[in-house]
N, CA, C and O atoms as CSV, one atom per row, in Angstrom:
chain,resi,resn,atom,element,x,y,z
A,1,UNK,N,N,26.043,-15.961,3.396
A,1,UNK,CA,C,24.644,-16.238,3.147
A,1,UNK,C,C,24.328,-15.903,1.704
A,1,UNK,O,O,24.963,-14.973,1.208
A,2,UNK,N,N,23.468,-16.511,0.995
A,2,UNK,CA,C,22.849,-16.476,-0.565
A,2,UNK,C,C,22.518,-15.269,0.035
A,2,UNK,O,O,22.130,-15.026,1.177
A,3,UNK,N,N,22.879,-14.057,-1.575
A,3,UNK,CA,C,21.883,-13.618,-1.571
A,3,UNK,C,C,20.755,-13.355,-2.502
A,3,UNK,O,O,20.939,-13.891,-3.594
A,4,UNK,N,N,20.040,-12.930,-2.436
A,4,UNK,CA,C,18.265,-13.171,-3.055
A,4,UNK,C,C,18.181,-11.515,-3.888
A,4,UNK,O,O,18.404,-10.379,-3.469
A,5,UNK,N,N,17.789,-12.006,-5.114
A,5,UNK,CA,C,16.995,-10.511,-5.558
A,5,UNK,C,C,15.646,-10.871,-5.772
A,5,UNK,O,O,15.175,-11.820,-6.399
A,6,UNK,N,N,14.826,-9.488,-4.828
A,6,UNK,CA,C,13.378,-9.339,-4.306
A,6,UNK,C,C,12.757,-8.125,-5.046
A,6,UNK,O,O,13.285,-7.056,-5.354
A,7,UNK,N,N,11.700,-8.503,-5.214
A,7,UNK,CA,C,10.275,-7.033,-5.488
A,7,UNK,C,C,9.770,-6.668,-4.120
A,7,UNK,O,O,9.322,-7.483,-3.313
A,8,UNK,N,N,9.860,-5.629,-3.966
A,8,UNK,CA,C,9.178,-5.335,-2.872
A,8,UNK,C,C,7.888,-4.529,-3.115
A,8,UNK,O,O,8.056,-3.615,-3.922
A,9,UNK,N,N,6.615,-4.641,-2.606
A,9,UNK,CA,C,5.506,-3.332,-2.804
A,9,UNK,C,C,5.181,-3.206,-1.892
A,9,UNK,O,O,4.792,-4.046,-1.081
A,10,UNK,N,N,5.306,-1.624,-1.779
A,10,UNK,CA,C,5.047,-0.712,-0.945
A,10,UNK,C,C,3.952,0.018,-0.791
A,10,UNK,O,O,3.301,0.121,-1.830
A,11,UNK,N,N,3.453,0.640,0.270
A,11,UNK,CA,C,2.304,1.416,0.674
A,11,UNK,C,C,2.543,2.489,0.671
A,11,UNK,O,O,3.076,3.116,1.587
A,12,UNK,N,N,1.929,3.190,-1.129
A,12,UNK,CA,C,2.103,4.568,-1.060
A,12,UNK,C,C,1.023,5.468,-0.893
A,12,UNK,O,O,0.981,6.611,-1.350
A,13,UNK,N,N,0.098,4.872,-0.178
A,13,UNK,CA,C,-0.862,5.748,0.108
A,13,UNK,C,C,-1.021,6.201,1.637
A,13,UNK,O,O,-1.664,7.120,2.145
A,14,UNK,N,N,-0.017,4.998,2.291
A,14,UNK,CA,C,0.069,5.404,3.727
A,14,UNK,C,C,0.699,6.713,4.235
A,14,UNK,O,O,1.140,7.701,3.647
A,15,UNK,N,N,0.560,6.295,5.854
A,15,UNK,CA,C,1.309,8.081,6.499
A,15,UNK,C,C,3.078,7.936,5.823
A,15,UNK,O,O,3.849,8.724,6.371
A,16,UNK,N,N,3.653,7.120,4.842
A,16,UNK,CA,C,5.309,7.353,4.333
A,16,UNK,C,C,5.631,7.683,3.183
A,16,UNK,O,O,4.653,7.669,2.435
A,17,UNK,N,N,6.520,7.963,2.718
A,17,UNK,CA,C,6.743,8.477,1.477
A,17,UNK,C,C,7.901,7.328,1.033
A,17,UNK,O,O,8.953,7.042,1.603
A,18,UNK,N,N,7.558,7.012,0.320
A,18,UNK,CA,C,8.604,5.881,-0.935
A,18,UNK,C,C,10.027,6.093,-0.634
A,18,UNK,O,O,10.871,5.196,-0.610
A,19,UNK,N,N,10.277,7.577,-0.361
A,19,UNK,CA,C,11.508,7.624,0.023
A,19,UNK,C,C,11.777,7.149,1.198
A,19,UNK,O,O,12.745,6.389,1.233
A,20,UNK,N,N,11.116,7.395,2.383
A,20,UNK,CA,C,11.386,7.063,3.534
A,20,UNK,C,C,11.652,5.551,3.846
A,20,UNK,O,O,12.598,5.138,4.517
A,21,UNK,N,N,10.628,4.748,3.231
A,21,UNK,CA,C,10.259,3.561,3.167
A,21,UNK,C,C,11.965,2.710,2.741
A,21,UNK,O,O,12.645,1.886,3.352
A,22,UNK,N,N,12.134,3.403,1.443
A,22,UNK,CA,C,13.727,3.266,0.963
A,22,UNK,C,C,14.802,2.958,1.343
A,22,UNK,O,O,15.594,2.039,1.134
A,23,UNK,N,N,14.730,4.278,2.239
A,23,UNK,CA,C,16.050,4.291,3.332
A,23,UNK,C,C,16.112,3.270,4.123
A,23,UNK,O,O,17.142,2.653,4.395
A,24,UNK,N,N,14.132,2.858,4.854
A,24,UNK,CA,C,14.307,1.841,6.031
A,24,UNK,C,C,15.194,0.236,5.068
A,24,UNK,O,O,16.060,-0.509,5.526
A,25,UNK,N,N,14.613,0.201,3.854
A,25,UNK,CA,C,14.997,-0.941,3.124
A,25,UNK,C,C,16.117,-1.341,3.757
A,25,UNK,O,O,16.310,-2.256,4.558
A,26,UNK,N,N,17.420,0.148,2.897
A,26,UNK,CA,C,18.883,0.184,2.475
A,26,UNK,C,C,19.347,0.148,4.164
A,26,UNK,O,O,20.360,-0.524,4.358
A,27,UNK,N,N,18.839,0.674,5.185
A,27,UNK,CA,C,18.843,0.690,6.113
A,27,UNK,C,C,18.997,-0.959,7.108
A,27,UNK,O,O,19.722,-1.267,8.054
A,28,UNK,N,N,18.037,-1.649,6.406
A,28,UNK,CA,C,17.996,-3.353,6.683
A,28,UNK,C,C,19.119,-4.198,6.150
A,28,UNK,O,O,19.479,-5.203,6.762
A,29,UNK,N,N,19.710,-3.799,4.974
A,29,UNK,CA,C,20.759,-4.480,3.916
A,29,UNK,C,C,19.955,-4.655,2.510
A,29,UNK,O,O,20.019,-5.772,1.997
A,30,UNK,N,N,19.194,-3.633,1.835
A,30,UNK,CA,C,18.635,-4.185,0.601
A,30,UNK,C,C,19.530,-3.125,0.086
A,30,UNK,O,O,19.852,-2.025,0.536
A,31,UNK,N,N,19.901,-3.905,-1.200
A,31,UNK,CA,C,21.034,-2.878,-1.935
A,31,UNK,C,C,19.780,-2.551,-2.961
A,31,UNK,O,O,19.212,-3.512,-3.481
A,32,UNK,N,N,19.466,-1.588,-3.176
A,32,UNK,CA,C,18.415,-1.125,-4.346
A,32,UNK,C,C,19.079,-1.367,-5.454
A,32,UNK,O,O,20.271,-1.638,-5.596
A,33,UNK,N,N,17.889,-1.207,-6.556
A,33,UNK,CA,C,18.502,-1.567,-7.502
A,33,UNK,C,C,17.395,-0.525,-8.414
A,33,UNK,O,O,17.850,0.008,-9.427
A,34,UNK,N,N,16.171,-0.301,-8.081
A,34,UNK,CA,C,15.419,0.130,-8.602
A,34,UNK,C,C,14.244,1.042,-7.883
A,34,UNK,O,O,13.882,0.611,-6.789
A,35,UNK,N,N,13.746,1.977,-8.248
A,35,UNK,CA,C,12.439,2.172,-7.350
A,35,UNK,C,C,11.662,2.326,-8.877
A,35,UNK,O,O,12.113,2.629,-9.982
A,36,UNK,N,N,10.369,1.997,-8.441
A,36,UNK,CA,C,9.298,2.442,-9.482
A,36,UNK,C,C,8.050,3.040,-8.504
A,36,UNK,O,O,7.148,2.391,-7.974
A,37,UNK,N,N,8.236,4.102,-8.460
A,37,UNK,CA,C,7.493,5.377,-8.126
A,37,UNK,C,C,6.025,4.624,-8.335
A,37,UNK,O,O,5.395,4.058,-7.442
A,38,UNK,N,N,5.563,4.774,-9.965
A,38,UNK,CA,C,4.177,4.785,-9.824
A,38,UNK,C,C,3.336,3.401,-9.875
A,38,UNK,O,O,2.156,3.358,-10.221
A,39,UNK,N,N,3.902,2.568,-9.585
A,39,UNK,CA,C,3.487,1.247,-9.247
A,39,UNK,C,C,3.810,0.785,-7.728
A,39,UNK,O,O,3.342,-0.274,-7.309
A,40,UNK,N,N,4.626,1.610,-6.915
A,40,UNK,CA,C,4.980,1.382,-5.391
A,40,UNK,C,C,6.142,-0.286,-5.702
A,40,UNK,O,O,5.973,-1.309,-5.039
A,41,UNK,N,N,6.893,-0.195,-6.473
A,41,UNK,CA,C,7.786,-1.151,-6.497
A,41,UNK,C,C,9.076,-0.601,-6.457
A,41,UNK,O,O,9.520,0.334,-7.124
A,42,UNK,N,N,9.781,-1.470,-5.369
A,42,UNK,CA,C,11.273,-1.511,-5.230
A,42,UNK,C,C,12.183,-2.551,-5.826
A,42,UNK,O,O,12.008,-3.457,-5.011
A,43,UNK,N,N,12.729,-2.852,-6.388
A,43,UNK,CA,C,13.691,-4.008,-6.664
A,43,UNK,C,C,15.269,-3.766,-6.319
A,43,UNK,O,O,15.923,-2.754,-6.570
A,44,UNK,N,N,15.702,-4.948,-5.685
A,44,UNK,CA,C,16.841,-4.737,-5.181
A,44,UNK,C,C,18.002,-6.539,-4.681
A,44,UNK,O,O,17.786,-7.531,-5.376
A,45,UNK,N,N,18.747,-6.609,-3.869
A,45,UNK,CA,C,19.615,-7.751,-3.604
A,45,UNK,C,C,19.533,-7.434,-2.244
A,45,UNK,O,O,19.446,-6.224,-2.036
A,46,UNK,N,N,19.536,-8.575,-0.676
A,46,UNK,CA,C,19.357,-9.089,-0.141
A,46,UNK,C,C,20.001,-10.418,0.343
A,46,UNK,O,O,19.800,-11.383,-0.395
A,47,UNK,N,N,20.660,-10.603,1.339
A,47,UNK,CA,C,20.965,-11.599,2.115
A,47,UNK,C,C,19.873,-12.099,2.222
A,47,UNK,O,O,18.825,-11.483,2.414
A,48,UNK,N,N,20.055,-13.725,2.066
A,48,UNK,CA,C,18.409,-14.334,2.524
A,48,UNK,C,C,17.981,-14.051,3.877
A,48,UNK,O,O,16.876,-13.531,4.031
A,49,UNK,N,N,18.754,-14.339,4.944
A,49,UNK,CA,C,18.492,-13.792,6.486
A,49,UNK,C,C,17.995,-12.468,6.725
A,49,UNK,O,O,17.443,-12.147,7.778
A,50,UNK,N,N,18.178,-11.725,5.791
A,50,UNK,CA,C,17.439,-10.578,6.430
A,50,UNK,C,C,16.049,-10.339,5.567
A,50,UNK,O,O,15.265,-9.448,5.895
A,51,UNK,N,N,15.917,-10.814,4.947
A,51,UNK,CA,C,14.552,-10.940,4.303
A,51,UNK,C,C,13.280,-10.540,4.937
A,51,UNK,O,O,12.385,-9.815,4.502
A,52,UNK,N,N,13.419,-11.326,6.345
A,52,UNK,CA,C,12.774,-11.498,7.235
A,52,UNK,C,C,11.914,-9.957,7.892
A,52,UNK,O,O,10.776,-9.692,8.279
A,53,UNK,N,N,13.501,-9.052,7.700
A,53,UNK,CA,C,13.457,-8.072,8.286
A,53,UNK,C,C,12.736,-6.997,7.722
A,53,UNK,O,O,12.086,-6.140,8.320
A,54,UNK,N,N,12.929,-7.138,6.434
A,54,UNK,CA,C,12.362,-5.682,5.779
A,54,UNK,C,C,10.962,-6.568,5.422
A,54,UNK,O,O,10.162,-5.695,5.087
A,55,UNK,N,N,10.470,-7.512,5.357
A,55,UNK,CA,C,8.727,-8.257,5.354
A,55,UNK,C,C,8.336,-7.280,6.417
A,55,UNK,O,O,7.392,-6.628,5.973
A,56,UNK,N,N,8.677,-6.857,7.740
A,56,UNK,CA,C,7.980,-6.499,8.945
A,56,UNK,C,C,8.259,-4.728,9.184
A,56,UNK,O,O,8.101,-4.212,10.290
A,57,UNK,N,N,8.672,-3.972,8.007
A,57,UNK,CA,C,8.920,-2.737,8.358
A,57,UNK,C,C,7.549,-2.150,7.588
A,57,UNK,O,O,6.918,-2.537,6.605
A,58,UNK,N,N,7.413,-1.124,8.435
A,58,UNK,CA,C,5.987,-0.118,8.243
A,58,UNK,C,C,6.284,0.056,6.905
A,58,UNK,O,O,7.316,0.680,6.658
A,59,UNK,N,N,5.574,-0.378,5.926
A,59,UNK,CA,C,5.501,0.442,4.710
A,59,UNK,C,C,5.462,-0.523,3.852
A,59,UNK,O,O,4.916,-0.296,2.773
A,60,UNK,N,N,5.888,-1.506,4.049
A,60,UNK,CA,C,6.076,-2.705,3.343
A,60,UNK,C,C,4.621,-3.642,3.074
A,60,UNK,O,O,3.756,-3.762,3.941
A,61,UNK,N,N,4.566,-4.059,2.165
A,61,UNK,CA,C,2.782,-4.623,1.639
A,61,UNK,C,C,3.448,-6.312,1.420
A,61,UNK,O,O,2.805,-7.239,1.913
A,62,UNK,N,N,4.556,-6.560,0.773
A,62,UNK,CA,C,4.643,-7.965,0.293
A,62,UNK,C,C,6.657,-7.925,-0.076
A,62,UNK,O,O,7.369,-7.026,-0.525
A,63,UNK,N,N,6.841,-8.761,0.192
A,63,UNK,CA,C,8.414,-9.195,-0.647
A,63,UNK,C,C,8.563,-10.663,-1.088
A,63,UNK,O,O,8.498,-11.710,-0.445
A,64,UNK,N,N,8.855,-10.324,-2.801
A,64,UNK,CA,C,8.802,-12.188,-3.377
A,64,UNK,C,C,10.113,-12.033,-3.940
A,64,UNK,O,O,10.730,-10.973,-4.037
A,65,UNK,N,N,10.505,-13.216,-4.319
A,65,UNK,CA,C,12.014,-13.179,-4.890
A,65,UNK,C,C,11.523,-12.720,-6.391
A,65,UNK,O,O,10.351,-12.710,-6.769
A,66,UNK,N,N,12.250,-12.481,-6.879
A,66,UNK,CA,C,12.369,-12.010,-8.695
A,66,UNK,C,C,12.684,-12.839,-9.581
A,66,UNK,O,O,13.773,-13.373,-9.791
A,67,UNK,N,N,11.209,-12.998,-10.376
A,67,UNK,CA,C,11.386,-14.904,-11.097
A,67,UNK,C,C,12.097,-13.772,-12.214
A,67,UNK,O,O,12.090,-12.541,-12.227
A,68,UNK,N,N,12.763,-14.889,-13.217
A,68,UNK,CA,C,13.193,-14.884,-14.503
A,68,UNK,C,C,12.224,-15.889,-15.712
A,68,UNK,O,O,11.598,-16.948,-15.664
A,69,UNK,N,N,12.493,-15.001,-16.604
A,69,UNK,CA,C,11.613,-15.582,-18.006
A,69,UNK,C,C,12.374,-15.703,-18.801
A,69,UNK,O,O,13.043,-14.772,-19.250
A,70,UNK,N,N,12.456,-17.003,-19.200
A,70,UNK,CA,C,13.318,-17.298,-20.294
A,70,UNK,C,C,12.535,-17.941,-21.754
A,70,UNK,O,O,11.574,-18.707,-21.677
A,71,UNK,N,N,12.954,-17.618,-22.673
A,71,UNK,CA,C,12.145,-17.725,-24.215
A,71,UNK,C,C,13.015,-18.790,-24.729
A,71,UNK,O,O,14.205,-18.590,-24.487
A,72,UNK,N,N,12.757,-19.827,-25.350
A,72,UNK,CA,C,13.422,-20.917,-26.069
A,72,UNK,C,C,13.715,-20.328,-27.456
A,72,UNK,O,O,12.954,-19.526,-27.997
A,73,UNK,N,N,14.632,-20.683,-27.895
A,73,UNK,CA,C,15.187,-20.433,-28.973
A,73,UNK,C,C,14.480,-20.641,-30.283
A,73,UNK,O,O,13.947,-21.707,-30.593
A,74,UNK,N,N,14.517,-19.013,-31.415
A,74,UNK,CA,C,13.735,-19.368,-32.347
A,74,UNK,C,C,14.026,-20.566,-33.463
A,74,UNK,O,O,15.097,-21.058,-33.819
A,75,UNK,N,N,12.629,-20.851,-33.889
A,75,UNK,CA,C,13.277,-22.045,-34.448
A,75,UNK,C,C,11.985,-21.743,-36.086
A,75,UNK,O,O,10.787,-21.467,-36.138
A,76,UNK,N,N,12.893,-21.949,-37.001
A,76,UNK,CA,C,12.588,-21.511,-38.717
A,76,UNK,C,C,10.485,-22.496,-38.908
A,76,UNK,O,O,9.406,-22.221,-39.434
A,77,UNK,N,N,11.082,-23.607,-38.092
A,77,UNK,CA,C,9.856,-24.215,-38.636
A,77,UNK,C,C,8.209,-24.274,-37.820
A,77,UNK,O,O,7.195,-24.881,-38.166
A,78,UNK,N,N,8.473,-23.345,-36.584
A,78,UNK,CA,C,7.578,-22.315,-36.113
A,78,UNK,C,C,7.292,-21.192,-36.258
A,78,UNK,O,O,7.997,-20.226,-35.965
A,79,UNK,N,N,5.818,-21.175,-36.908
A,79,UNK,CA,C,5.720,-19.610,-36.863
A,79,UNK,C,C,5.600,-18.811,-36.104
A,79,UNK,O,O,5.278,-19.199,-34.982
A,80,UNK,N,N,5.758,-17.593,-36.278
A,80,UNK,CA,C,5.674,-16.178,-35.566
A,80,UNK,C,C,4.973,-15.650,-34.995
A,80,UNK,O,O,5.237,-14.522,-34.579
């Protein structure tokens, strides 16, 4: 199965603690990759099939895949 790298945000004001929430992730198959404490964001990799799974665990607010930004190449006769 593809797998997907996701943002996850979390509910850190609820009855769990970021850590707990974590474990349930790594617990589902999200390989972390990141936590950010004071924004309630996780980033991590994912089988697409289980996606499903960590959307529906207590603690969880939203999961989107992780766009990329790409900048076109500088070019002399545009300015800055």
């Amino acid at each position: 199965m593809n797998n997907r790298k996701v943002l996850i945000q979390v509910d850190t004001k609820g009855n769990r603690t970021i850590e707990e929430i974590v474990r349930d992730l790594e617990g589902n198959g999200l390989q972390v990759e990141s936590v950010m404490n004071l924004i309630g964001v996780v980033s991590g990799t994912i089988a697409g099939d289980k996606v499903t799974n960590i959307e529906t665990l207590d603690g969880v607010r939203s999961c989107r895949d992780e766009g990329t930004i790409s900048l076109p190449p500088d070019d002399p006769e545009v300015p800055q």
